[in-house]
C-alpha positions in Angstrom: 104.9 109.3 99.8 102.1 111.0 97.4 102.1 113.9 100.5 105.7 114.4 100.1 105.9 114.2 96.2 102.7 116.8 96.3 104.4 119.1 99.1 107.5 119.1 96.7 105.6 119.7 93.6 104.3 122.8 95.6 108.1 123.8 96.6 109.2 123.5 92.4 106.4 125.5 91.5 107.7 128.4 94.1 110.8 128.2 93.0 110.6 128.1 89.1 107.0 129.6 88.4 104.0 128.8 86.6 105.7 129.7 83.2 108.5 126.6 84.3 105.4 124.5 85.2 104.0 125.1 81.7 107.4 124.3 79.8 108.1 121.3 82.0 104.0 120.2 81.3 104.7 120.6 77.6 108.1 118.6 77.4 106.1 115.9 79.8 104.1 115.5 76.4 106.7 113.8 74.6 108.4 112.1 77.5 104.6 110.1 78.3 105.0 109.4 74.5 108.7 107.9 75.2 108.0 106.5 78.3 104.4 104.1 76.8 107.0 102.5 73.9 109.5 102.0 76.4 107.8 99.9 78.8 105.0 99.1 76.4 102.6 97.2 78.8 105.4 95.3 80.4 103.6 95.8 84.3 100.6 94.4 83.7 101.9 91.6 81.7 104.1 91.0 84.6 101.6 91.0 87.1 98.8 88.3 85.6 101.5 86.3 84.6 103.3 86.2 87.9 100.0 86.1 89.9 98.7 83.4 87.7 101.6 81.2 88.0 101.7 81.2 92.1 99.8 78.7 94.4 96.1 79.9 94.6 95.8 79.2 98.4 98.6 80.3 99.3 100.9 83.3 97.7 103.4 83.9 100.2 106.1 81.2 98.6 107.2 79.6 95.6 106.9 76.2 94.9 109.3 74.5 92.3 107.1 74.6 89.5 106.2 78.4 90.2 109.4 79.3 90.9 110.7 78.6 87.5 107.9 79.7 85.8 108.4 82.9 87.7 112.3 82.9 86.7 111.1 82.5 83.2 109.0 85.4 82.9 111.2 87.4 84.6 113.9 86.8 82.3 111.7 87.6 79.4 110.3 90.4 80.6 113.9 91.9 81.1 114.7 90.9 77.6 111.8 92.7 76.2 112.2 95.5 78.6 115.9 96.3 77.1 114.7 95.9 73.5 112.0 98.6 74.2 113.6 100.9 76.3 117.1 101.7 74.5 115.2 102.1 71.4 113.1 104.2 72.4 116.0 105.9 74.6 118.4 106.7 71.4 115.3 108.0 69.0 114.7 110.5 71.7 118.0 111.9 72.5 118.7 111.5 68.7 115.9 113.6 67.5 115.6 116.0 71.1 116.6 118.8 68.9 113.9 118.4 66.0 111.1 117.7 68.5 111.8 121.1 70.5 112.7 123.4 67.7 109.2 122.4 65.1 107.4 120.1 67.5 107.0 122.0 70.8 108.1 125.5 69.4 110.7 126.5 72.1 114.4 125.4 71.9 114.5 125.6 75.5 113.0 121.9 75.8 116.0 120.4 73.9 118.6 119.8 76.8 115.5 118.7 79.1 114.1 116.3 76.2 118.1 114.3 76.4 118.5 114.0 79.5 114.7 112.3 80.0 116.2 109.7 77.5 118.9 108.4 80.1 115.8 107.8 82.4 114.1 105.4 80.0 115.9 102.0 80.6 115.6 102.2 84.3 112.2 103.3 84.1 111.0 100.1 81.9 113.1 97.7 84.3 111.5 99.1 87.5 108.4 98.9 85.9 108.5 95.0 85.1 109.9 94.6 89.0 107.3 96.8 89.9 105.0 94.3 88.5 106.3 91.7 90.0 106.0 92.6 93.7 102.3 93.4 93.0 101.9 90.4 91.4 103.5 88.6 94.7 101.5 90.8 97.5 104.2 92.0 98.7 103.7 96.1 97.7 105.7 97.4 101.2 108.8 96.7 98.6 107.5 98.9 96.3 106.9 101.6 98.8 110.6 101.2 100.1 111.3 102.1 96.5 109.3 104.7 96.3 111.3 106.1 99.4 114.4 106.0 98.1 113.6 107.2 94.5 112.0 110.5 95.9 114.8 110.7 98.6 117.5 111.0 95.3 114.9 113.3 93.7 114.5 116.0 96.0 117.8 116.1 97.6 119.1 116.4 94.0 116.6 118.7 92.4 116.9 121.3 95.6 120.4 121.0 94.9 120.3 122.1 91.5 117.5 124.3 92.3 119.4 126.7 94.3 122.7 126.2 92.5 121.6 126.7 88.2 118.1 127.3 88.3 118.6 131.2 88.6 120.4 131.1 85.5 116.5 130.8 83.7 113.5 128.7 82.7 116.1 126.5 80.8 118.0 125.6 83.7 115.0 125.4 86.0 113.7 122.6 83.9 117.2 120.4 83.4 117.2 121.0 87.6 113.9 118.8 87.7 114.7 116.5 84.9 118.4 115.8 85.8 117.1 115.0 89.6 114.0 112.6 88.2 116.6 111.0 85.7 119.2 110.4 88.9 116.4 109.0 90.9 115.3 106.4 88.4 118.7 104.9 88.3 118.6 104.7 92.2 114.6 103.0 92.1 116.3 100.7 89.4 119.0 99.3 91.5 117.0 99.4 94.9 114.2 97.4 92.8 117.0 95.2 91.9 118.7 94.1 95.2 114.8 93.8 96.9 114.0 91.5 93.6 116.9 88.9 94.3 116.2 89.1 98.1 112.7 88.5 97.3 113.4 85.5 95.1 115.9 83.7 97.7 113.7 84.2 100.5 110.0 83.1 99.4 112.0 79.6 97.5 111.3 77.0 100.2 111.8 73.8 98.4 115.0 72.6 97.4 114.2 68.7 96.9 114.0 67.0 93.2 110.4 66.5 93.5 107.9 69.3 93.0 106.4 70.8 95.5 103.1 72.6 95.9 102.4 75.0 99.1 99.1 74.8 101.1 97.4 76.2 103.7 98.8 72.8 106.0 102.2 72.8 104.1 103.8 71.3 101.3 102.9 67.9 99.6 105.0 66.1 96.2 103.5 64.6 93.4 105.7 64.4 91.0 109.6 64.2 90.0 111.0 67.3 88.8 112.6 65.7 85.9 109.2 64.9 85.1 108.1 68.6 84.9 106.3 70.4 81.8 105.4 73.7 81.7 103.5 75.5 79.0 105.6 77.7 77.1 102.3 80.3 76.8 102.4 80.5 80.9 105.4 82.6 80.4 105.4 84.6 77.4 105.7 88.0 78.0 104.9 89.4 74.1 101.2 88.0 73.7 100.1 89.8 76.5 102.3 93.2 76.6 102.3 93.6 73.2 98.9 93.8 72.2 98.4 96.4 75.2 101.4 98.5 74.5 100.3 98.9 70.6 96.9 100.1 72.3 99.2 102.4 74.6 100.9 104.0 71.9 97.9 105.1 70.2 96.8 106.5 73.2 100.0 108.1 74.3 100.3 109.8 70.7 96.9 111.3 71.3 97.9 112.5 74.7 100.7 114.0 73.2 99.3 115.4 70.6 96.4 116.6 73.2 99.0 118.4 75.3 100.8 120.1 72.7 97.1 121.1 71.2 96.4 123.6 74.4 99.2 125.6 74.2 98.2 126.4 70.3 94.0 126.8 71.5 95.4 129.3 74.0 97.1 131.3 71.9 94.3 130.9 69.6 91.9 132.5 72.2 94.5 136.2 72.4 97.1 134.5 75.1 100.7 135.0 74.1 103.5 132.0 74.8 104.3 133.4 78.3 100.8 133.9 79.3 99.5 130.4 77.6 102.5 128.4 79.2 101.3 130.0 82.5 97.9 129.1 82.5 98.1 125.1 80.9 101.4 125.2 84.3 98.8 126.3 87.0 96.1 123.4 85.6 98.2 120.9 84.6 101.3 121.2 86.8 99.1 123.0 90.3 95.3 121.8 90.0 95.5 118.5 88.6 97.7 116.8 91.1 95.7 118.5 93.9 92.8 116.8 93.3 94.5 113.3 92.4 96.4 113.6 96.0 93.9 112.0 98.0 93.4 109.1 95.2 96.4 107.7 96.7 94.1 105.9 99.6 92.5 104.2 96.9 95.7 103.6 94.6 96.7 101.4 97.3 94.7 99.1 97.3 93.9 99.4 93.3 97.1 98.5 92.3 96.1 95.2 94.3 93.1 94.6 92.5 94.8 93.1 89.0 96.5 90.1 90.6 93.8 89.5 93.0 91.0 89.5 90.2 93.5 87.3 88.0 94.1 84.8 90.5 89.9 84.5 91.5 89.4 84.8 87.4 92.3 81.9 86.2 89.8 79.9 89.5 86.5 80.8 88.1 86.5 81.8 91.5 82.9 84.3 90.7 81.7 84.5 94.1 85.0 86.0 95.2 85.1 88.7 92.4 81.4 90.1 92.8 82.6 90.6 96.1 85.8 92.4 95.6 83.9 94.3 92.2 80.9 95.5 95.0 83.4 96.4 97.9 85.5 98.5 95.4 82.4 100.5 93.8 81.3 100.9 97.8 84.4 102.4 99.3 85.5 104.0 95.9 82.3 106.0 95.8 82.3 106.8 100.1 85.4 108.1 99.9 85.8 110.0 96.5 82.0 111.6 97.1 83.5 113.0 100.6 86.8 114.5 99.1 85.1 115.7 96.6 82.3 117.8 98.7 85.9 119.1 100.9 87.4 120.2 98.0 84.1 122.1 96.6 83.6 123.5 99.8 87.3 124.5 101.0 88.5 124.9 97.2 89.8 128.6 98.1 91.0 128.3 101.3 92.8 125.0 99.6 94.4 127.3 97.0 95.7 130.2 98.9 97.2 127.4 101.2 99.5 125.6 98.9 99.9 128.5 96.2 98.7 131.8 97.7 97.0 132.0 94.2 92.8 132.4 94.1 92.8 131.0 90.4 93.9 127.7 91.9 90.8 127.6 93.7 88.6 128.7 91.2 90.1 125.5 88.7 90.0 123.3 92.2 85.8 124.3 92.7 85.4 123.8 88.6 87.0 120.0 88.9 86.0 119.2 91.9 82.9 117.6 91.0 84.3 115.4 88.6 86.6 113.7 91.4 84.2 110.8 91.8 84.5 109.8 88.5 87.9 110.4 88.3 88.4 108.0 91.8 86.0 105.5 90.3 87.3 105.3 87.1 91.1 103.9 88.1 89.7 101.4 90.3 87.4 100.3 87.6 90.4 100.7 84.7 92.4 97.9 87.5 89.8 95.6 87.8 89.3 95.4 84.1 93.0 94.9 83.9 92.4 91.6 86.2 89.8 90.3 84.6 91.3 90.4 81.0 89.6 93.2 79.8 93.0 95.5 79.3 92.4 95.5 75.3 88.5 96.9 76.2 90.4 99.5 78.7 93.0 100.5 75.8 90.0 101.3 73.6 88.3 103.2 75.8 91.3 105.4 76.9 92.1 105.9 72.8 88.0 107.0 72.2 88.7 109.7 75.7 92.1 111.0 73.9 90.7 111.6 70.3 87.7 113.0 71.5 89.7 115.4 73.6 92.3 115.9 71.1 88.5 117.0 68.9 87.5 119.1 71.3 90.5 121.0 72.2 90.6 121.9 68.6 87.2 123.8 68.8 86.9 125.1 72.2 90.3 126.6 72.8 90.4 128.9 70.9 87.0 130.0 71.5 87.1 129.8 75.1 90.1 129.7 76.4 91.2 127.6 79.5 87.5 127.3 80.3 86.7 125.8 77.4 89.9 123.0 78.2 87.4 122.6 81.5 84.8 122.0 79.8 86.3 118.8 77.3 87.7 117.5 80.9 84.4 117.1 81.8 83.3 115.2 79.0 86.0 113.0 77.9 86.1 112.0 81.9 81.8 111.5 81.6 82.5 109.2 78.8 85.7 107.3 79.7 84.1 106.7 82.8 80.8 106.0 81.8 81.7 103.1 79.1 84.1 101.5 81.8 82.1 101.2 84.7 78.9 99.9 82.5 81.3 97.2 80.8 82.5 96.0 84.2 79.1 95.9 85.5 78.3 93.9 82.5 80.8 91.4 82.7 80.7 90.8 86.4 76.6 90.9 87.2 77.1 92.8 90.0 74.0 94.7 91.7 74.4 98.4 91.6 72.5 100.2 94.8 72.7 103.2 94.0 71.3 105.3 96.7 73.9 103.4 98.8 76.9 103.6 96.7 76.0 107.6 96.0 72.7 108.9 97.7 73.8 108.4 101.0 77.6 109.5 100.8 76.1 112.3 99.1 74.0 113.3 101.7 76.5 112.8 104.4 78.9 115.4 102.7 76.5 117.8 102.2 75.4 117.7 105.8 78.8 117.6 107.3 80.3 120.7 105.0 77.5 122.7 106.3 77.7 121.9 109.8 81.3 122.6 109.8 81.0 125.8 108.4 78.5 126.6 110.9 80.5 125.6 113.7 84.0 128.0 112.5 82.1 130.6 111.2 82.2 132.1 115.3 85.8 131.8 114.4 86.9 135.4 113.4 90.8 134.5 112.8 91.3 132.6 109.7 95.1 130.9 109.3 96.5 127.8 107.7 96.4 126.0 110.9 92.7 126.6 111.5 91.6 125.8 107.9 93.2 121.9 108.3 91.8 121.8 111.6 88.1 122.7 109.8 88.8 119.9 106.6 89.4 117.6 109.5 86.5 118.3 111.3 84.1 118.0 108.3 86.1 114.3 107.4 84.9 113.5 110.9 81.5 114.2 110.6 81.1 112.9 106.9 82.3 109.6 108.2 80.2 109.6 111.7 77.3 110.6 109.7 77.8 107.6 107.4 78.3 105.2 110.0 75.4 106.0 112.0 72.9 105.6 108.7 74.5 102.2 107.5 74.7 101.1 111.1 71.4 99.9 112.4 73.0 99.0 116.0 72.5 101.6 119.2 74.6 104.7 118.8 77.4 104.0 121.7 78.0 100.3 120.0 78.4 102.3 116.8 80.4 104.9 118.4 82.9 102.5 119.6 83.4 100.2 116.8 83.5 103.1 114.3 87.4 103.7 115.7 87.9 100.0 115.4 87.0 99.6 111.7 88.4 103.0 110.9 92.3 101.4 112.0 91.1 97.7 110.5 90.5 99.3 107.1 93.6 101.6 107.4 
């Protein structure tokens, strides 16, 4: 799904231009802003309350007292979802006009600005149910969403696309909002129907007494009429609250942040068109680029919260050291790897997708910090599971004001190379005072020459043997320059397995196809 939603992104950017990118970055601002207060941390509420609620040893159905706790939550969580979301829904088409005309300077923003307000309701619902399936293991429903909702987008937006687009920037932009805005309300009803299917099918027992499901079955110990549950197991406001106050700070300095390098680019001698152009190649070419291949590691990171909050509401330590150490592991192997392909194919990378050498200049610039980057949403999801979201918050809010600080004194010095530059160190930071509080918190041992060294030197090897190996390769197409980032991801990973493996090199040879479709 992330290759089709980048492979589309590509497409919009054809067809509409880097200007378009730039205008649809800059109205993405305020729409981040309205989106944060309309779900206001209502996912990962959902999650460690669901995931807390369900039999430890055994997630895959409800017992009685689970499922109404579950019911419960649920039912708050839409409450509080609706209270959010249509506020936050009316201020925005209400005040679409202001906000374009003095906030983002360009009237052309306004109709785009309304019509993301229609999207907010369904966006805070499929959030909490979004939640929910996480929180329940059972993602593949999620994904089926994710199917449909990008089905409705891009046969919409193409539509639109070829039909008012041509008209001018203004209508390229409703084009892509009107499609995202119809899509949400399909993801919202999709989420819905797989919800109540969910809920019927996983609800085993029927009988008065309550029933809780192990490993051998189910056993009854009490009477339901008997049954007390604690009205804090099911509060939705303690925990999203205090997270989506922390999210709106945050949000507001993201916002503020965004509409900041426009301003530092003109600062530096750009005018609008030029300044629009460059923040749309960064923001709306290079940035998803390198977060494409963070998808591997999304999937199993959006995993990590009710996992951790299960092992944590056990005391279960052993089991989270483990997960913490096998996350920092395969975080680090795979982000160093993609990270030494994009340095080293960051041109050929560029010309591919956009024809355009100054995405490959911006692609070899960030590349480096993609470890980091990786590392730094596992770690922001493990804190989430171990009840450190209110220690994430303020580390996010630090990364955004110091940004916001930066972009204030290096734009309009340096230009989008000085925007570069306060990536790199609001990324150092943020990730720097995450990974040392989870390390803190969890006592894990940090082997660093494993985790690093040797992924490092695998990469290194591998890019240059590649290189060797196709540079007797006169003809240079598209074909030829996956063909090359496949060989090197071959050789980074046979190179790793053969110095972590101590066994004979045929035994490693064989099994190294066996784990590599295990861990898929």
């Amino acid at each position: 799904m992330r290759t089709v939603s980048v492979s589309f992104n590509v497409y919009v950017s054809s067809k509409i231009g880097s200007e378009a990118m730039g205008l649809l970055t800059l109205t993405g601002g305020i729409y981040g802003f309205a989106i944060t207060f309309a779900t206001s941390g209502i996912n990962t509420a959902v999650v460690r309350l669901v995931s807390a609620s369900l039999p430890y040893d055994n997630c895959d159905f409800f017992d009685t007292r689970s499922n109404i706790c579950v019911k419960r939550i649920m039912k708050n969580a839409l409450f509080y979802c609706l209270i959010f979301s249509a506020t936050a829904s009316v201020v925005l088409f209400i005040s679409a006009g202001n906000i374009g005309k003095y906030l983002l300077g360009d009237i052309r923003t306004v109709p785009s600005l309304k019509l993301m307000s229609f999207s907010l309701i369904p966006i805070s619902i499929s959030s909490a149910l979004n939640g929910y399936f996480c929180a329940v293991r059972r993602v593949y429903k999620n994904v089926i969403v994710q199917f449909c909702e990008q089905g409705a987008k891009i046969g919409v937006v193409s539509f639109l696309l070829l039909t008012i687009a041509p008209a001018g920037l203004e209508y390229a932009c409703i084009a892509v909002v009107a499609g995202g805005a119809l899509s949400e309300g399909v993801c919202v009803i999709v989420s819905a129907i797989l919800y109540f299917v969910d809920r019927k099918r996983h609800y085993r027992n029927k009988t008065k007494n309550v029933g809780y499901v192990t490993k051998k079955g189910y056993f009854f110990v009490e009477n339901i009429e008997n049954l007390e549950i604690n009205g804090s197991e099911t509060k939705i406001v303690p925990i999203a609250l205090p997270i989506g106050v922390s999210a709106y700070v945050r949000s507001a300095l993201a916002t503020i942040e965004h509409l900041c390098i426009p301003w530092g680019l003109k600062k530096y001698g750009l005018d609008s068109s030029a300044s629009l152009s460059s923040y749309g190649t960064l923001h709306g070419m290079v940035i998803p680029i390198l977060l494409f291949p963070s998808a591997i590691l999304g999937a199993f990171s959006s995993l990590l919260v009710p996992e951790l909050s299960s092992a944590m509401a056990q005391k279960d330590i052993v089991r989270i050291k483990s997960i913490v150490s096998r996350v920092f592991s395969l975080s680090l192997l795979f982000s160093v790897g993609v990270s030494g392909i994009f340095i080293c194919y960051s041109y050929e990378i560029g010309m591919f997708l956009y024809g355009n050498n100054e995405v490959g200049e911006f692609i070899r610039l960030l590349a480096p910090l993609i470890p980091l980057m990786y590392l730094d949403g596992s770690v922001d999801s493990m804190l989430k599971g171990l009840g450190e979201q209110v220690y994430s918050m303020r580390v996010n809010i630090l990364d955004s004001l110091i940004s916001v600080i930066l972009i204030l004194v290096l734009l309009p010095i340096y230009g989008i190379y000085g925007y570069v530059t306060v990536i790199f160190i609001t990324e150092l930071i943020n990730a720097s005072l995450s990974i040392l509080r989870l390390i803190n918190i969890t006592g894990i041992k940090t082997p660093i020459f494993k985790w690093v060294g040797v992924p490092l030197i695998c990469v290194i090897c591998a890019t240059v043997i590649s290189r060797l190996i196709f540079s007797f390769v006169l003809a240079q197409d598209k074909m030829l320059t996956i063909i090359e980032i496949a060989v090197t991801a071959v050789i980074y990973l046979l190179m790793y397995m053969l110095i972590m493996n101590k066994r004979p090199y045929k035994k490693v040879a064989f099994s190294f196809l066996g784990e590599c479709v295990c861990n898929w």
